[in-house]
N, C-alpha and C positions, 0 to 999 in steps of 0.2 A: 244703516251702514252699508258701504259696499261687503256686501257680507258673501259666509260660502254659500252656498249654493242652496242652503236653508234658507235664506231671507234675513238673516240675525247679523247684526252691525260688529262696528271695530272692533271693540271687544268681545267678543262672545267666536271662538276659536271651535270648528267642530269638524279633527281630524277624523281623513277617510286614509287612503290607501297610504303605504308608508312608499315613496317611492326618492331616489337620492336626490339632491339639489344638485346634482354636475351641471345641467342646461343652465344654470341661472349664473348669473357673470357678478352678480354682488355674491362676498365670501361669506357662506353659512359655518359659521364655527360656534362652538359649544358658547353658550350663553353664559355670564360670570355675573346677571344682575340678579336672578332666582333668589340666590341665596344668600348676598352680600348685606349685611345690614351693619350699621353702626349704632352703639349705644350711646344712651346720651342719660341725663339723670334729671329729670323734672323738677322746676322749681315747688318746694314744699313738698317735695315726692322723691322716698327715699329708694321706692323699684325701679330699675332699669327698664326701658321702653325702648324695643328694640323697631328700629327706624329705618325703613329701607331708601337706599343711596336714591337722592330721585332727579337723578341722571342716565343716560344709556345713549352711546353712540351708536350709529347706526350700522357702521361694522359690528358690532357686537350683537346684533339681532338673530334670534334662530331661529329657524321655518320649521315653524309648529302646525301647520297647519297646511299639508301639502293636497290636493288634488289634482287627479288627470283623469277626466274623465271627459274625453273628446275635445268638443270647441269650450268645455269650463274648464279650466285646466290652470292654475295657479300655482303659488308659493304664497305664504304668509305669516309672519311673525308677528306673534301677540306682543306689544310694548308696554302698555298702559298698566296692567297691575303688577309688572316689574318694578316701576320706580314708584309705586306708591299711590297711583290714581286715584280717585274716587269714584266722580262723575262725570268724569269724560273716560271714554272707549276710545285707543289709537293703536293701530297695527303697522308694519311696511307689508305692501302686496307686491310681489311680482310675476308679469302676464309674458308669456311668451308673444311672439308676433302669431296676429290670428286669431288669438283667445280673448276671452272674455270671464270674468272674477264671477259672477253668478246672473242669474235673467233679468231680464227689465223688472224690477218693481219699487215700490213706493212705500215708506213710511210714515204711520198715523201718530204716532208718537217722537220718535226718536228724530232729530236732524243731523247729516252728516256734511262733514267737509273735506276736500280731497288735495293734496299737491303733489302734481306731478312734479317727480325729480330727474326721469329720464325718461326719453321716448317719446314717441306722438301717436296717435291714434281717434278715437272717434268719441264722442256724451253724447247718449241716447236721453233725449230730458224734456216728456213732455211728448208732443208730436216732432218736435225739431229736433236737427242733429248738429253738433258741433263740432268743428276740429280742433287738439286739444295738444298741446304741448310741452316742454320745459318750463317749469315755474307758471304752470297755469293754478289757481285756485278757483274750485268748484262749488257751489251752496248749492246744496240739496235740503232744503226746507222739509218738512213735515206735513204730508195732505196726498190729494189724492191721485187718479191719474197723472192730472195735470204737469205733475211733478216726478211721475216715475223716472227711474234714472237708470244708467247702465253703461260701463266703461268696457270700449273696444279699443284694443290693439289693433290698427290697420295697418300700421308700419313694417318694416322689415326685420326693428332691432328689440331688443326685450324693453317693456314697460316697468318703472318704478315708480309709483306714486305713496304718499304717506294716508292714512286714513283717518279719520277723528270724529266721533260722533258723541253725541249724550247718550246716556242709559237713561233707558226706562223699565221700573216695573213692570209694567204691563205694555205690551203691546201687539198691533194689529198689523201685519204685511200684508200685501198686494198684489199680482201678479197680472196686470195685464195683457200680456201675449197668451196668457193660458187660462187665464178664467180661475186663476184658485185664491184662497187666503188661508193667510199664516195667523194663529193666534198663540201668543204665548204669555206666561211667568215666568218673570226671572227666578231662578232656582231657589226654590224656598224649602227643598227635599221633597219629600214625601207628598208635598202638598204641593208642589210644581207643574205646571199646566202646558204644554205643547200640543196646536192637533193643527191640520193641511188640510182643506180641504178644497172642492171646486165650489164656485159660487149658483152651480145650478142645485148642489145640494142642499141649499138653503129648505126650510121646512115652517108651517104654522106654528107660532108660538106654544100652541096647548098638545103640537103632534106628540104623540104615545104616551100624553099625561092622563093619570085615571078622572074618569068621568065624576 
């Protein structure tokens, strides 16, 4: 996913700094989809099964997910486990002009897709660059360099694009420009897995195991 600045895709929201939306020109107002659910009554099942609406306008989106942190510097609302998702991850991101939503990298698992809804700017994808616009649709496939990806604002006006990827269990990020990898588990608690590191760290299969 065009993810924060962690490497983690459309769904997976991983608030830093609390800082206001005023810069951002799409309206951030309180989100009404959280909590809205309808009940319904299952056939041969006499419990209510509370069903969340699985619709969300995109005026209704709230930026849960704010960073500023130099040229990474974003807005983004989490959508997807509002109206009920499963196995797709989708957010709205929005990039000031100049910024960029997190660094070049690539995923081994997960594929993302992107629509831009305002603004133009630059797709870092692979060794090429492309120029990218209104109503463009982007495939970001699953593999390796080849494929790494990364969305620049080069324009003058703020960038809106939509996000949408698969979840994975497991998965491995990339980081080309820096030489590191991301490996994680989706949250399973206690038993949840997250570690970064550089790929010069790599070590012999048997290093520090007893003799």
């Amino acid at each position: 996913m065009e993810m924060g600045a962690t490497g983690l895709g459309a769904d997976d929201g991983w608030c830093r700094n609390e800082i206001p939306c005023a810069h951002v020109r799409f309206r951030c107002s309180k989100m009404r989809f959280g909590s809205v659910a309808s009940s319904r009554k299952l056939s041969g099942n006499t419990t209510e099964e509370r069903v969340a609406r699985p619709i969300m306008n995109l005026d209704e989106v709230e930026f849960d997910d704010v960073e500023d942190n130099g040229r990474y510097t974003s807005s983004r609302g989490q959508i997807s486990t509002h109206i009920g998702a499963k196995k797709l991850g989708y957010n709205l991101t929005v990039l000031p002009p100049g910024k960029v939503q997190c660094p070049f990298h690539c995923h081994h698992a997960e594929e993302e897709m992107f629509l831009i809804l305002e603004g133009e700017g630059e797709l870092r994808f692979g060794e090429k660059r492309y120029p990218i616009g209104k109503h463009d649709v982007i495939a970001c496939p699953s593999g390796g360099a080849e494929v790494a990806h990364q969305i620049v604002n080069t324009g003058t006006a703020t960038m809106r694009y939509l996000s949408l990827s698969t979840k994975a269990d497991l998965e491995v990020c990339e980081y080309p420009d820096s030489q590191k990898v991301l490996a994680s588990v989706r949250n399973r608690g206690p038993s949840g897995l997250r570690k970064l590191f550089r790929t010069e760290d790599s070590v012999d299969y048997y290093e520090g195991e007893k003799p």
